[in-house]
N, C-alpha and C positions, 0 to 999 in steps of 0.2 A: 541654551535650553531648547529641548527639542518639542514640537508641538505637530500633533498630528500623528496618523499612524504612518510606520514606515512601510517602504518598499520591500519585496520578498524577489529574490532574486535564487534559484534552486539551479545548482550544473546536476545532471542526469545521466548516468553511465550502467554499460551492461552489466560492468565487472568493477570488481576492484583490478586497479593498475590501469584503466583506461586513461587518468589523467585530470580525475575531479577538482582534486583540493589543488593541482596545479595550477589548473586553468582558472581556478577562483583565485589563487594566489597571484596570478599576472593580472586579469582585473583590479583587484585590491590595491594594488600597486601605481597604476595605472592613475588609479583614482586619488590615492594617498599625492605623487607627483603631479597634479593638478591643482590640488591645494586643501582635497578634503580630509576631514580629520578620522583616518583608520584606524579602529584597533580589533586583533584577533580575541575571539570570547574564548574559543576554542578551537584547536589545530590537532589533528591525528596525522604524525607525517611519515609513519610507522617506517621507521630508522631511512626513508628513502634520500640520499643526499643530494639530490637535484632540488627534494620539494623543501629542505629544511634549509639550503643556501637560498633559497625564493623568499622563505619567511623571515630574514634576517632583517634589520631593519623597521620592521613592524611593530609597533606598541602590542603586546602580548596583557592582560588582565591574567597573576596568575593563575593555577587552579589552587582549590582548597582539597586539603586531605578527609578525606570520610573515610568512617569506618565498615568496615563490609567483612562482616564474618568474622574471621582471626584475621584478614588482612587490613591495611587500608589502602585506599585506592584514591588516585588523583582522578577530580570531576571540575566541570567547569563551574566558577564563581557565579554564580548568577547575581546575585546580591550585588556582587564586586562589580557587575558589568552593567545594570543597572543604575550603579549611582555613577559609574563614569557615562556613562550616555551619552558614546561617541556617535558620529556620523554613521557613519558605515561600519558592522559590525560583524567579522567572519566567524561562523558558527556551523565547525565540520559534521558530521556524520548525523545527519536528523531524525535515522532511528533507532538512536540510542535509547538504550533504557538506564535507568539513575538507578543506584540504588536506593532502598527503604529511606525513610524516613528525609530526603528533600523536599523542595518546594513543589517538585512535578513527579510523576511517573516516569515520562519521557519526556527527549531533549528536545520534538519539535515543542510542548509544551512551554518550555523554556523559550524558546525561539519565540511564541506567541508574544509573551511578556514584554519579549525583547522591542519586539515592533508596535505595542503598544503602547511604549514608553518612548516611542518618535523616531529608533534610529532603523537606517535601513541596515539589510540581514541578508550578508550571500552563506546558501548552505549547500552541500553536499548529501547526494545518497544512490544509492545504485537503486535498480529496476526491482528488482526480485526483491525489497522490499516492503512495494506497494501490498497490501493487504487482500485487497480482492485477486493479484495474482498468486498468491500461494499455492491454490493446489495446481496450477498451471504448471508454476515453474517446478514443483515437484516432481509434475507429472515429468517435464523437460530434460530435467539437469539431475532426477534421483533423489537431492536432496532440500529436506524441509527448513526453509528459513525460518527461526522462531523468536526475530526481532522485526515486526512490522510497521508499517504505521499509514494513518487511515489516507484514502485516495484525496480525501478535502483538502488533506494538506498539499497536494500538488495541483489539485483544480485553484488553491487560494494564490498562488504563486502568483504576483505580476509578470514573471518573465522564469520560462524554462529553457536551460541550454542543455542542448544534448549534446556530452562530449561522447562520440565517436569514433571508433577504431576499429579493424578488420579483426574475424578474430585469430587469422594469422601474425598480424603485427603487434596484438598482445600476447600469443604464442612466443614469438619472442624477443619480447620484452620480459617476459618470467624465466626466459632461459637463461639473459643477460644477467637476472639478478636485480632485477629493477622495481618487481614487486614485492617477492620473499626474497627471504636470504637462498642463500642456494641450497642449504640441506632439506630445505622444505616444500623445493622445485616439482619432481620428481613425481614425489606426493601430490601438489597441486593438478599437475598434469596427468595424470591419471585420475584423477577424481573429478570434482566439478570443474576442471578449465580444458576438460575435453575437446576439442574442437566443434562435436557436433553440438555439445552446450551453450559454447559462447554463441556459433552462429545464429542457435535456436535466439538466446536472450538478445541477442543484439535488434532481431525480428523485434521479439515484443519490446524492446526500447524504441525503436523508430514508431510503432501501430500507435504507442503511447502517446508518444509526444504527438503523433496525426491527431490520434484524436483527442487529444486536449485542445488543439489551436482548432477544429475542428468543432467542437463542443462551444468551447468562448464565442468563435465565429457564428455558430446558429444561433447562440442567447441575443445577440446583439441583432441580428440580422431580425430576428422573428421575435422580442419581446412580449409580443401579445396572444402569440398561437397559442392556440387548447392545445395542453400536452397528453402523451399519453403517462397510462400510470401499472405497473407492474404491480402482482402479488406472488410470492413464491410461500408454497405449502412446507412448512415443516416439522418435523419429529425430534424427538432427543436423539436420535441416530447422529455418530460422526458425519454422516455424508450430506449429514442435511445442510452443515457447512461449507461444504463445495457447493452445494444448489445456490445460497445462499449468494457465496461469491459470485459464480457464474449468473446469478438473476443482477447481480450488481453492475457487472460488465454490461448485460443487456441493456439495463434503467440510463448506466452512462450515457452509451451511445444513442440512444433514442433522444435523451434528456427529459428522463421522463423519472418520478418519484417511486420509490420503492416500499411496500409494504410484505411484512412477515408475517405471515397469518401461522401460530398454532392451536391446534383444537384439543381440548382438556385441562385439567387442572397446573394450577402453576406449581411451582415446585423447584429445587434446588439442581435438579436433572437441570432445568432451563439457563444456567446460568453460564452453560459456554454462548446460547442463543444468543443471549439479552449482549452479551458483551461484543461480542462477535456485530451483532445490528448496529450499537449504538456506535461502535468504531467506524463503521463504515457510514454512518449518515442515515439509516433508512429506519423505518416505523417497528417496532415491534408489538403488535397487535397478541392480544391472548382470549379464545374466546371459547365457554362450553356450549356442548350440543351432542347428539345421537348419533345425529348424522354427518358426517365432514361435509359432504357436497353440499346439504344442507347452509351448515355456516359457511360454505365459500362463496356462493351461490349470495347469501343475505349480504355479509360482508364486501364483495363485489359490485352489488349495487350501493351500499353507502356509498364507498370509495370511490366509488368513478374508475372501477379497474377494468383497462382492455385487455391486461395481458395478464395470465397466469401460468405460473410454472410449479410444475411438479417433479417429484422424482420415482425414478423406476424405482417399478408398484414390487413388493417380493412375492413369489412365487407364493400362490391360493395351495394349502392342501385340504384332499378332502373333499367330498359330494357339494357341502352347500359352497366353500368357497368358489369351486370350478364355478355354481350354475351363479353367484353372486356378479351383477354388473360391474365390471371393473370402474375405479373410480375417477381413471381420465374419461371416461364416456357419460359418468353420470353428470362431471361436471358440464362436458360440451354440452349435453343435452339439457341443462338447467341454463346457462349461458350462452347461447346460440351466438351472438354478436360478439366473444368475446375471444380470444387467441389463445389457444390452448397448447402450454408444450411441456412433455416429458423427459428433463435432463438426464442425459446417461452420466454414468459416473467413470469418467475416461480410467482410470486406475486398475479397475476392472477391467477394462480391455487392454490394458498393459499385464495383467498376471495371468488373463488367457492364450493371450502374444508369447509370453514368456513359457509357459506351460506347455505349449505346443510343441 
């Protein structure tokens, strides 16, 4: 009988192929030949034969068949892994999404359950799925990852291990056949395992992991310091999305709270906002007024905000907009003491780059 919440244990890689569910599977093992009692919740070993002679030996919970569409598809047991409520429980890919009608949306969800039910939990998940780097790694690598999952869950982690590789030596490793099969090579490499992509991701893999033992480090260090507190302004516009993320990256690193301030009525428009905020941990504030500086200005002093972020403003036309103060200035001058910054939306400078 397991008591107490368990330990969260996340291996962290640029790429797929780097060596995740491997290097959880030697752990796992590791720990099963000591004397504790292992079992996998869930394993993706996607046909590779290294990592599926690794898993052999392992007490497997199987999966259950669900229905999904006109297909059905194998997911992991939750139910099944819960009432076995082994020791150590490996539970691959943690941003998965389930289909309808489970106990979760998504598999760190499940993973929650898991550790709250006593046993500890090694998982798996690559970079470019954190949530606040999205439009980064878009900007990066071309393409939009559209399984994420929120940053808490890797701040919750007791222990992250970055598996690491050059991204020549995952170069090849995909040549080998060691990731895809080989008709799917070719393809891979030309598209996102470009080289200048893996290198870029590899970057934001290591800045990650810095600044997570970096972030734990200041909480413990400084328990008591007055934090700062971010507000980022935003619109039903796509792009207020990316401000949103990038105000999130900022709040990280500071270790400071984040708040979403929109001005106007609520509305069904608002509902990539609300969702998009409450995945990533920060406030989503809804407030009307005439004036936006106005509510930014009020709202800034409830909150205790030193930092505020906005996004490029779009172009005034027209006599009154030109002679109209722009409303990064209205706000500097309403909040003198307070950090005022206007997010470019980098994408944009990529289709002017490109256009050229």
């Amino acid at each position: 009988m397991q008591t107490g919440r368990g330990n969260y244990k996340i291996f962290l890689g640029m790429a797929a192929g780097v060596g995740k569910t491997y290097r959880m599977l030697q752990e796992a093992r590791a720990e099963a030949e000591a004397g504790r009692d292992v079992v996998i919740g869930y394993l993706e070993p996607h046909d590779r034969p290294e990592t599926i002679a690794l898993s052999r030996g392992l007490e497997l919970v199987p999966r259950r068949r669900v229905p999904y569409g006109d297909a059905v598809v194998p997911e992991m047991d939750l139910p099944g892994v819960l009432r076995r409520a082994p020791e150590l429980c490996l539970i691959d890919e943690l941003a998965h999404t389930n289909p309808p009608n489970l106990e979760h949306e998504k598999r760190y969800e499940d993973i929650e359950d898991v550790l709250a039910g006593g046993s500890d939990v090694f998982s798996t998940v690559n970079v470019q799925h954190l949530e606040s780097l999205n439009d980064q790694v878009a900007d990066l690598t071309g393409v939009r990852v559209r399984e994420t999952f929120p940053d808490s869950v890797l701040a919750s982690a007791d222990e992250v291990v970055l598996i690491d590789l050059t991204p020549q030596a995952l170069i090849q490793r995909l040549r080998e056949g060691k990731v895809y099969p080989q008709e799917r090579v070719e393809t891979a490499l030309n598209n996102f395992f470009r080289i200048e992509n893996l290198a870029a991701l590899r970057e934001v893999a290591l800045r990650q992991v810095a600044e997570s033992v970096e972030a734990k480090r200041i909480v413990r260090a400084t328990p008591q310091a007055v934090g700062e507190r971010l507000l980022a302004l935003a619109t039903p516009e796509p792009s207020s999305q990316r401000l949103i993320r990038r105000a999130w990256r900022s709040a990280q690193r500071l270790g400071a709270e984040l708040d979403v301030l929109y001005v106007g009525p609520d509305g069904e428009d608002l509902r990539a906002l609300r969702k998009l905020t409450s995945v990533l941990g920060a406030h989503f504030i809804i407030e009307n007024g005439d004036s936006v500086a106005e509510v930014v200005e009020r709202v800034s002093r409830q909150r205790g905000t030193t930092y505020v972020l906005l996004g490029r403003p779009h172009d005034s036309s027209g006599l009154l907009g030109r002679l109209r103060e722009p409303l990064v200035l209205q706000v500097m001058r309403r909040l003198p003491g307070v950090d005022v910054r206007v997010v470019a939306d980098r994408s944009e400078r990529r289709t002017e780059e490109e256009g050229s």
